[in-house]
Backbone as CSV, one residue per row, in Angstrom:
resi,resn,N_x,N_y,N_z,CA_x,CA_y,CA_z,C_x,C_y,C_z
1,UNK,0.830,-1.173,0.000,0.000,0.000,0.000,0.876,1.237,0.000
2,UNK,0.381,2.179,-0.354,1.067,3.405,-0.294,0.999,4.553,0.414
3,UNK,0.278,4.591,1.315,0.424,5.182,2.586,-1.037,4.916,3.677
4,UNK,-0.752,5.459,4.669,-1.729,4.909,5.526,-3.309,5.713,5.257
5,UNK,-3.523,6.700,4.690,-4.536,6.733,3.917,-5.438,5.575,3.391
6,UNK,-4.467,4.828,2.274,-5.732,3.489,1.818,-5.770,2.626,2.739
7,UNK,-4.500,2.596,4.014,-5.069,1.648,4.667,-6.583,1.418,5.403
8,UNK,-6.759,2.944,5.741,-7.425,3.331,6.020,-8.657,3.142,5.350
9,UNK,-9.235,3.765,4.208,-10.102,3.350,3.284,-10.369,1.986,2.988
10,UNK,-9.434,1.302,2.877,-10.109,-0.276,3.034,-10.527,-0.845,4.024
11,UNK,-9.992,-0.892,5.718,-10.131,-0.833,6.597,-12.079,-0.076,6.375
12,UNK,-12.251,0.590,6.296,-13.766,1.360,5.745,-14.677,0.903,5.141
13,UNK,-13.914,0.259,4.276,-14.584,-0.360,3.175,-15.019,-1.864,3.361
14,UNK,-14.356,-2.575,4.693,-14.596,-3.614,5.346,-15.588,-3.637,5.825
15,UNK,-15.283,-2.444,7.031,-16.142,-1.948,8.060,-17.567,-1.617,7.018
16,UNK,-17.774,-1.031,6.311,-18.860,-1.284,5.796,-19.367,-2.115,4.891
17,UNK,-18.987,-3.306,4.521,-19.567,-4.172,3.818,-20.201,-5.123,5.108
18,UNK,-19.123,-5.237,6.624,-19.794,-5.751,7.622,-21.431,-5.208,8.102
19,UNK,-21.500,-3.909,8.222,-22.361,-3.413,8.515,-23.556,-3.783,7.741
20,UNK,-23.133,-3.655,6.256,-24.734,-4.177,5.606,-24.625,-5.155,5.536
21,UNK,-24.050,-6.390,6.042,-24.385,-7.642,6.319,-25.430,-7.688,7.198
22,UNK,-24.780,-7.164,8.677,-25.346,-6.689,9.630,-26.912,-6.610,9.831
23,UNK,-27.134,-5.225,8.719,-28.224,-4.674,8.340,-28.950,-6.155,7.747
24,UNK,-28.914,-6.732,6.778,-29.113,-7.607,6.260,-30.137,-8.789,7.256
25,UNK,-29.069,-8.752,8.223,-29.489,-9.898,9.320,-30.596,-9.359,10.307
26,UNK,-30.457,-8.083,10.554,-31.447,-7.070,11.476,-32.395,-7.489,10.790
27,UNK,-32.991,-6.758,9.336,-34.281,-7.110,8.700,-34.705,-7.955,8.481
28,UNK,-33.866,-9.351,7.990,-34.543,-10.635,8.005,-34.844,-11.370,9.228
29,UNK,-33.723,-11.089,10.325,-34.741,-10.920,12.013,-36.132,-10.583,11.921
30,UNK,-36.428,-9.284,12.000,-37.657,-8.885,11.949,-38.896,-9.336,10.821
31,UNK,-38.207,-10.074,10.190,-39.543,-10.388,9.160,-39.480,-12.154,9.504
32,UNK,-38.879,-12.290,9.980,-38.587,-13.732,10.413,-38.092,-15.152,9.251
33,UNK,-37.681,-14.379,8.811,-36.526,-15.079,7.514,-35.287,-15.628,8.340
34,UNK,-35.820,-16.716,9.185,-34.426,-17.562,9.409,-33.797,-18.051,8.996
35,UNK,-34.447,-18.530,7.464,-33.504,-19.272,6.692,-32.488,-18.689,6.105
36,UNK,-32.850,-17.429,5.716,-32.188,-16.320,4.935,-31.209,-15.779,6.052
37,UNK,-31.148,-15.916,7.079,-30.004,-15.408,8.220,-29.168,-16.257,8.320
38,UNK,-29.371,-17.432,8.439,-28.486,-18.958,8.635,-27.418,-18.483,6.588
39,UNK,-28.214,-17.925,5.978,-27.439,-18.015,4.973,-26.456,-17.234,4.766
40,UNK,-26.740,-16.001,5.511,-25.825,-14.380,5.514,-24.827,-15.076,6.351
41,UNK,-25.279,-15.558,7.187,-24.053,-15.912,8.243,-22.714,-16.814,7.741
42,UNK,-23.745,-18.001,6.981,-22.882,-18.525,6.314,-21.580,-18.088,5.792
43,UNK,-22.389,-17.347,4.473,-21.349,-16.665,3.014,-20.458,-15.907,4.307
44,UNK,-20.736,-15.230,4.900,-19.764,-14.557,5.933,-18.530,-14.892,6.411
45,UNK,-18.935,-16.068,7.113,-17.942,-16.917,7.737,-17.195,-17.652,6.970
46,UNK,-17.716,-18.265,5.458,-16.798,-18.472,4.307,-16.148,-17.559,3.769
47,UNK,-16.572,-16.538,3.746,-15.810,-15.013,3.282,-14.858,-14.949,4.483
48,UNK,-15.007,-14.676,4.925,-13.817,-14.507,6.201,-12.726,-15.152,6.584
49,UNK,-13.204,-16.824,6.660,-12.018,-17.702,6.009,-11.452,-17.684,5.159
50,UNK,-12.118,-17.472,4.222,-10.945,-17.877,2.983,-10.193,-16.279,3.037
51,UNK,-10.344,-14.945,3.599,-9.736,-13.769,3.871,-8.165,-14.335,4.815
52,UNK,-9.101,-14.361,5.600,-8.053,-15.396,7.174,-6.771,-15.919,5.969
53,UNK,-6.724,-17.056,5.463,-6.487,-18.087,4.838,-5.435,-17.116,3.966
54,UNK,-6.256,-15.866,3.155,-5.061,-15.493,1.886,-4.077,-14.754,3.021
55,UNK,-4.344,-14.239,3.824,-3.277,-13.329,5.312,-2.326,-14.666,5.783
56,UNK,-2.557,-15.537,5.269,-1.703,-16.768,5.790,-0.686,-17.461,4.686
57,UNK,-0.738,-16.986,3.679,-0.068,-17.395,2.796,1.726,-16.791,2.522
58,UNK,2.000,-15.556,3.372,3.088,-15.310,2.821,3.477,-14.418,1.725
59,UNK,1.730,-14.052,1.164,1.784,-12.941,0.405,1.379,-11.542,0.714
60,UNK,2.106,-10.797,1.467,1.545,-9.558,2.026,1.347,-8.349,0.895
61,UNK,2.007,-8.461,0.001,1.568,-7.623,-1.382,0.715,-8.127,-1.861
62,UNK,0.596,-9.048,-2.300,-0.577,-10.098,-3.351,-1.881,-9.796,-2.467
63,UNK,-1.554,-10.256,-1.009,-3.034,-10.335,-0.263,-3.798,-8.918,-0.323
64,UNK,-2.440,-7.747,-0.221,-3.488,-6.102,-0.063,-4.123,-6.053,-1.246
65,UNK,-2.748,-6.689,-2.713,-3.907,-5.981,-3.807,-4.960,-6.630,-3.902
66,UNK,-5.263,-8.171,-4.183,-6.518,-8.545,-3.849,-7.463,-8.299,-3.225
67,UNK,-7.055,-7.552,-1.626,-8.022,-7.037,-1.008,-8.209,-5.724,-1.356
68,UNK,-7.305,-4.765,-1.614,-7.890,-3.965,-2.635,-8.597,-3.671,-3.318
69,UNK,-8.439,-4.706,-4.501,-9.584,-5.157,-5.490,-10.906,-5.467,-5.106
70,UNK,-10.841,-6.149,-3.969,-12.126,-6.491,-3.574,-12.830,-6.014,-2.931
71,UNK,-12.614,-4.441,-2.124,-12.995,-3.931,-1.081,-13.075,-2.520,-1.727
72,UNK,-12.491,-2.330,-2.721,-12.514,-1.007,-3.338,-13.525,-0.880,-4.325
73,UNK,-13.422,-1.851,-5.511,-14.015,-1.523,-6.837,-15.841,-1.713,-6.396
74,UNK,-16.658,-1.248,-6.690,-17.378,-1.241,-6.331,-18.275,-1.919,-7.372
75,UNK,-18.312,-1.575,-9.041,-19.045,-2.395,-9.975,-18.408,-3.546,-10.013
76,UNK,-17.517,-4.359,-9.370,-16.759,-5.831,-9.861,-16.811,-6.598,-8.433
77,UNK,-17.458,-7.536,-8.368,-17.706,-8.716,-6.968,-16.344,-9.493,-7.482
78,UNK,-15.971,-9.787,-6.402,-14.306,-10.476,-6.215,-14.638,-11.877,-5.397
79,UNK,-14.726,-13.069,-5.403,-14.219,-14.224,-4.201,-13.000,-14.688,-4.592
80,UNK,-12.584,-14.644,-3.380,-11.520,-15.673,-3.123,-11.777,-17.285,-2.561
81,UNK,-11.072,-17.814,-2.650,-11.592,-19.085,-2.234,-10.400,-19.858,-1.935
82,UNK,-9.881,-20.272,-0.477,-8.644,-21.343,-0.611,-8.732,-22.734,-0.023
83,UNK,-8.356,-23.767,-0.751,-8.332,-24.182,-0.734,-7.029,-25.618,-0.149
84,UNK,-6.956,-26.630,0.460,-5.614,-27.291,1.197,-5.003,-27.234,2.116
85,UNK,-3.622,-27.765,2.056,-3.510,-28.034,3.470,-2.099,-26.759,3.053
86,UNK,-2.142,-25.451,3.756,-1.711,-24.101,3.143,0.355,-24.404,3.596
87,UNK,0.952,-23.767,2.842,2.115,-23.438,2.708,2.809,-22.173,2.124
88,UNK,4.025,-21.719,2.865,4.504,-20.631,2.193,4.867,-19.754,0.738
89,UNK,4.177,-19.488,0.025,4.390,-19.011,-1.442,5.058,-17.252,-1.034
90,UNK,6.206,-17.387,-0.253,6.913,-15.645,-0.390,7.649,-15.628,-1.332
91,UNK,8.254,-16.627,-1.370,8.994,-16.456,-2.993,7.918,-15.912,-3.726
92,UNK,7.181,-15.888,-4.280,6.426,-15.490,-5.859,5.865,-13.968,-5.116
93,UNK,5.704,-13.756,-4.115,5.115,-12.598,-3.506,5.216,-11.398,-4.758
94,UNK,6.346,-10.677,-5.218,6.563,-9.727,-5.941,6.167,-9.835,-7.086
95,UNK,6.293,-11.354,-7.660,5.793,-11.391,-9.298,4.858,-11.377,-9.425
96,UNK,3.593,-11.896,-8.357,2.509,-11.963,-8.156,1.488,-11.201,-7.822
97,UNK,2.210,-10.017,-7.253,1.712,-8.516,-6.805,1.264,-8.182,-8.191
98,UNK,2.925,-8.107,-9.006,3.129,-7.389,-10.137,1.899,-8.069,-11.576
99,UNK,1.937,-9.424,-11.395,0.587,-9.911,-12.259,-0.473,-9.242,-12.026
100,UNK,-0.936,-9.396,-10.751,-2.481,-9.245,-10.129,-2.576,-7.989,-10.557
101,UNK,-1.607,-6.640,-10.149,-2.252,-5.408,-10.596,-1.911,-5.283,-11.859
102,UNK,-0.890,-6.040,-12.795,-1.083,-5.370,-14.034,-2.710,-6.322,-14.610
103,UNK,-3.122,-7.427,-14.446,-4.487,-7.955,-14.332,-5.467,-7.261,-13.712
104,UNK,-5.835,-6.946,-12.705,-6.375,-5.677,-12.492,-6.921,-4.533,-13.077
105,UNK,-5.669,-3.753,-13.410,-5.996,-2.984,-14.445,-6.595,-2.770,-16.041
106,UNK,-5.848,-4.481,-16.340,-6.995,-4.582,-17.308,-8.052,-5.304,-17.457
107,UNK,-8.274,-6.053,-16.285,-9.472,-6.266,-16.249,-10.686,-5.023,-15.837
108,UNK,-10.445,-4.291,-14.986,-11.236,-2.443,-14.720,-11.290,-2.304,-16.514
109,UNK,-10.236,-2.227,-17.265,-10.684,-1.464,-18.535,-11.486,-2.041,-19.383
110,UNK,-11.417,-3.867,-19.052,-12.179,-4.579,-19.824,-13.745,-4.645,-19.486
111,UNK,-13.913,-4.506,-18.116,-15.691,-4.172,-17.811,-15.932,-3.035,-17.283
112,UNK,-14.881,-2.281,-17.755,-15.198,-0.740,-17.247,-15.854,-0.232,-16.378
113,UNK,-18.048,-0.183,-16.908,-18.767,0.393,-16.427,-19.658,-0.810,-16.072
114,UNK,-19.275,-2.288,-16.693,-20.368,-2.833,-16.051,-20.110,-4.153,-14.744
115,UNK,-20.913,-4.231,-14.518,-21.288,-5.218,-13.230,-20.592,-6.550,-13.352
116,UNK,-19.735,-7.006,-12.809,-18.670,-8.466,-13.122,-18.975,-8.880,-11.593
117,UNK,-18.429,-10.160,-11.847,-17.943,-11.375,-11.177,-17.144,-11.737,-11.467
118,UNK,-15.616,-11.734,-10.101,-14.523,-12.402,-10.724,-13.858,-13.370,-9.370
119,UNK,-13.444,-14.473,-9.878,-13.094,-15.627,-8.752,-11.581,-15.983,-9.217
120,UNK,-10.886,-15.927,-7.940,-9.604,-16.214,-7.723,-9.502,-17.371,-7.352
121,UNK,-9.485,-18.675,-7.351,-8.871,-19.875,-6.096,-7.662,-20.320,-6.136
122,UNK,-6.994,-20.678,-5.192,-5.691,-20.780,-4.829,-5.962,-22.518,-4.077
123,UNK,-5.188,-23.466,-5.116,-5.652,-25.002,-4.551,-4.843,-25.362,-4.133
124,UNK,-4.246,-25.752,-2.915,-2.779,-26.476,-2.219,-2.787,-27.982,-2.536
125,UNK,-2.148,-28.541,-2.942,-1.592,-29.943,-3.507,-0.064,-29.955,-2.981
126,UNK,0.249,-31.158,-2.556,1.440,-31.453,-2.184,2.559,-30.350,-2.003
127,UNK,2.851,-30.428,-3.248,3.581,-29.494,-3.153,3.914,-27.873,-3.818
128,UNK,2.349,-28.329,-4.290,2.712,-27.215,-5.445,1.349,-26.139,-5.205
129,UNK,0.722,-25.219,-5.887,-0.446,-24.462,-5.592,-0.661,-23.952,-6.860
130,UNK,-2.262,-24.251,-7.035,-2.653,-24.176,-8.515,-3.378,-23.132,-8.151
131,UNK,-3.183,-21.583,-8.587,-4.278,-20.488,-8.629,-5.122,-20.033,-10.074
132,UNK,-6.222,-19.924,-9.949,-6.713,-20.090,-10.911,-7.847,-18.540,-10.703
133,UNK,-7.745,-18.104,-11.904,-8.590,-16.996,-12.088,-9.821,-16.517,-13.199
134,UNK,-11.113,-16.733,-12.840,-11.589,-16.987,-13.587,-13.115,-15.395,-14.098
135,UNK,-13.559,-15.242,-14.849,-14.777,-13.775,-14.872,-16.022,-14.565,-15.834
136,UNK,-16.949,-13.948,-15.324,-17.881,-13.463,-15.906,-18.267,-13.447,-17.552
137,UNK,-17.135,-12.642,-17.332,-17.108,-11.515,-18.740,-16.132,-12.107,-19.495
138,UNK,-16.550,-11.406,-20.830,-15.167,-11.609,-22.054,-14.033,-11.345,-21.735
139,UNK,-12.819,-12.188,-21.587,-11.845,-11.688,-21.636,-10.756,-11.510,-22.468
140,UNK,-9.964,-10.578,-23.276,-9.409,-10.655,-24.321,-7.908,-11.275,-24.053
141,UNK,-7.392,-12.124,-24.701,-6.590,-12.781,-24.548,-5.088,-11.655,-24.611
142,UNK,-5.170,-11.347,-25.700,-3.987,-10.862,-25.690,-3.789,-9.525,-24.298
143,UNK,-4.994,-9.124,-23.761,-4.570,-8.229,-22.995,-4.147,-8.711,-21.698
144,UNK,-5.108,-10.080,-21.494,-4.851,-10.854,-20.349,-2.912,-11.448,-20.860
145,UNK,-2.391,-11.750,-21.547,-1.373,-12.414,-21.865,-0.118,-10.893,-21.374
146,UNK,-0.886,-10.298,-21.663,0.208,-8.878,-21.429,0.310,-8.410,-20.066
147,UNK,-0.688,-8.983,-19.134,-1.125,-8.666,-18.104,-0.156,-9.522,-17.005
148,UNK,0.232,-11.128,-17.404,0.691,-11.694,-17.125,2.382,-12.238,-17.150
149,UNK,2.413,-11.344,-18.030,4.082,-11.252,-18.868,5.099,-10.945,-17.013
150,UNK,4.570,-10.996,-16.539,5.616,-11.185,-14.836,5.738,-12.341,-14.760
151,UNK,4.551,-13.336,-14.392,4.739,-14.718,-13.884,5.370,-15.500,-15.456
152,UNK,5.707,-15.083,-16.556,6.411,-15.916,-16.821,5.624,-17.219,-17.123
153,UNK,6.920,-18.057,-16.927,6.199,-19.426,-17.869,5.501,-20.081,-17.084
154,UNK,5.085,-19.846,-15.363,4.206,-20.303,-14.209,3.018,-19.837,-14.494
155,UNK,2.606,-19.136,-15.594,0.678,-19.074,-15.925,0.624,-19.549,-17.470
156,UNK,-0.649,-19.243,-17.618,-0.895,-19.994,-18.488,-2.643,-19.705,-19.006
157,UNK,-3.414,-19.187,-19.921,-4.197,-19.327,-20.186,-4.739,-20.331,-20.875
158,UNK,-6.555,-20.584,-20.504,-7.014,-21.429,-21.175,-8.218,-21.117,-21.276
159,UNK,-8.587,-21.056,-22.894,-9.656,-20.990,-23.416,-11.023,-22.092,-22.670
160,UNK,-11.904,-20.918,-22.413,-13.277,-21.205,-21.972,-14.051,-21.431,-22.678
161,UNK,-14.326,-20.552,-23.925,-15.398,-20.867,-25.072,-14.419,-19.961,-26.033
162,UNK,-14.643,-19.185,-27.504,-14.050,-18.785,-28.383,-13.656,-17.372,-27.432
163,UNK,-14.221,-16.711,-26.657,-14.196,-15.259,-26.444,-13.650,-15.227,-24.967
164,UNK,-13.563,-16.177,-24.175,-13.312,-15.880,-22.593,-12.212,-17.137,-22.223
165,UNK,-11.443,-16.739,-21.365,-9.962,-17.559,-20.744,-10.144,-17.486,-19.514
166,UNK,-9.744,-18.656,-18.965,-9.165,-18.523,-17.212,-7.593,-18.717,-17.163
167,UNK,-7.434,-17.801,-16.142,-6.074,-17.696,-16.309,-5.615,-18.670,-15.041
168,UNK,-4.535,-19.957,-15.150,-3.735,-20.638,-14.148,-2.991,-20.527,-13.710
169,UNK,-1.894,-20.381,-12.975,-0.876,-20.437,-12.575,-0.233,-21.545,-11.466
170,UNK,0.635,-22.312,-12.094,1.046,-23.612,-10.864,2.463,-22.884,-10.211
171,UNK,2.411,-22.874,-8.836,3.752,-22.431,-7.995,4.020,-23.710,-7.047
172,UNK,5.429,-24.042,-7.018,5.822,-25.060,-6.522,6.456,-24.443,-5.205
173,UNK,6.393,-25.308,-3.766,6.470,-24.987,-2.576,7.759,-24.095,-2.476
């Protein structure tokens, strides 16, 4: 991060996505939607883990911009999701910063103004960790390929249908 300003603002931006959870759970209290509370609570506590989980990895750059991404942009929904039995990835920390925000950025230019869904998972296997990144939306290859030109020969796109890619990356312990 770059100064304690955004820490700040995300820190905010937490604090209020908790709150309208919150809110969420107040009103379906009162209308007596238990089922619908058992569910907020849920996604919560899976959201939170798998948060927990990326703060445990060893990536303290990778983890802000992700949380960045996810706490800032406001038209683009972000999950994370981790997965295994977790190990240190600090080695890749910097190249991985350097992917995610040059990905980032073009993914913001690629749905600009509209409403996305985008999923990160990070799968622990023996020894190695398969992260995988996947949208919504069209993604153009060559911008995603330019996006990725840090990690090198550890990613890897793969065609989804003619117009959209998920992007992989395998890192070994």
């Amino acid at each position: 991060m770059k100064d304690d300003k955004e820490i700040i603002k995300l820190l905010s931006s937490i604090r209020h996505d908790w709150l309208n959870a919150m809110q969420l759970i107040k009103g379906n209290a009162a209308l007596g939607n238990h089922d619908r509370i058992t569910t907020i609570i849920n996604e919560m506590v899976f959201q939170t883990a798998n948060e927990s989980r990326l703060s445990s990895l060893d990536l303290p750059q990778a983890a802000v911009t992700i949380l960045m991404q996810k706490y800032m942009q406001t038209n683009h929904l972000l999950d994370v999701e981790i997965d295994g039995e977790l190990f240190s990835l600090a080695k890749y920390d910097e190249h991985l910063t350097c992917a995610l925000r040059q990905f980032f950025l073009a993914y913001d230019a690629i749905v600009e103004n509209d409403t996305s869904q985008l999923h990160i998972f990070f799968t622990f296997f023996d020894s190695s960790c398969l992260i995988e990144i996947s949208s919504d939306q069209i993604l153009n290859r060559q911008t995603l390929d330019n996006s990725l030109a840090s990690l090198g020969k550890i990613s890897k796109l793969t065609a989804i249908d003619q117009h959209t890619y998920a992007i992989t990356a395998l890192l070994e312990a």
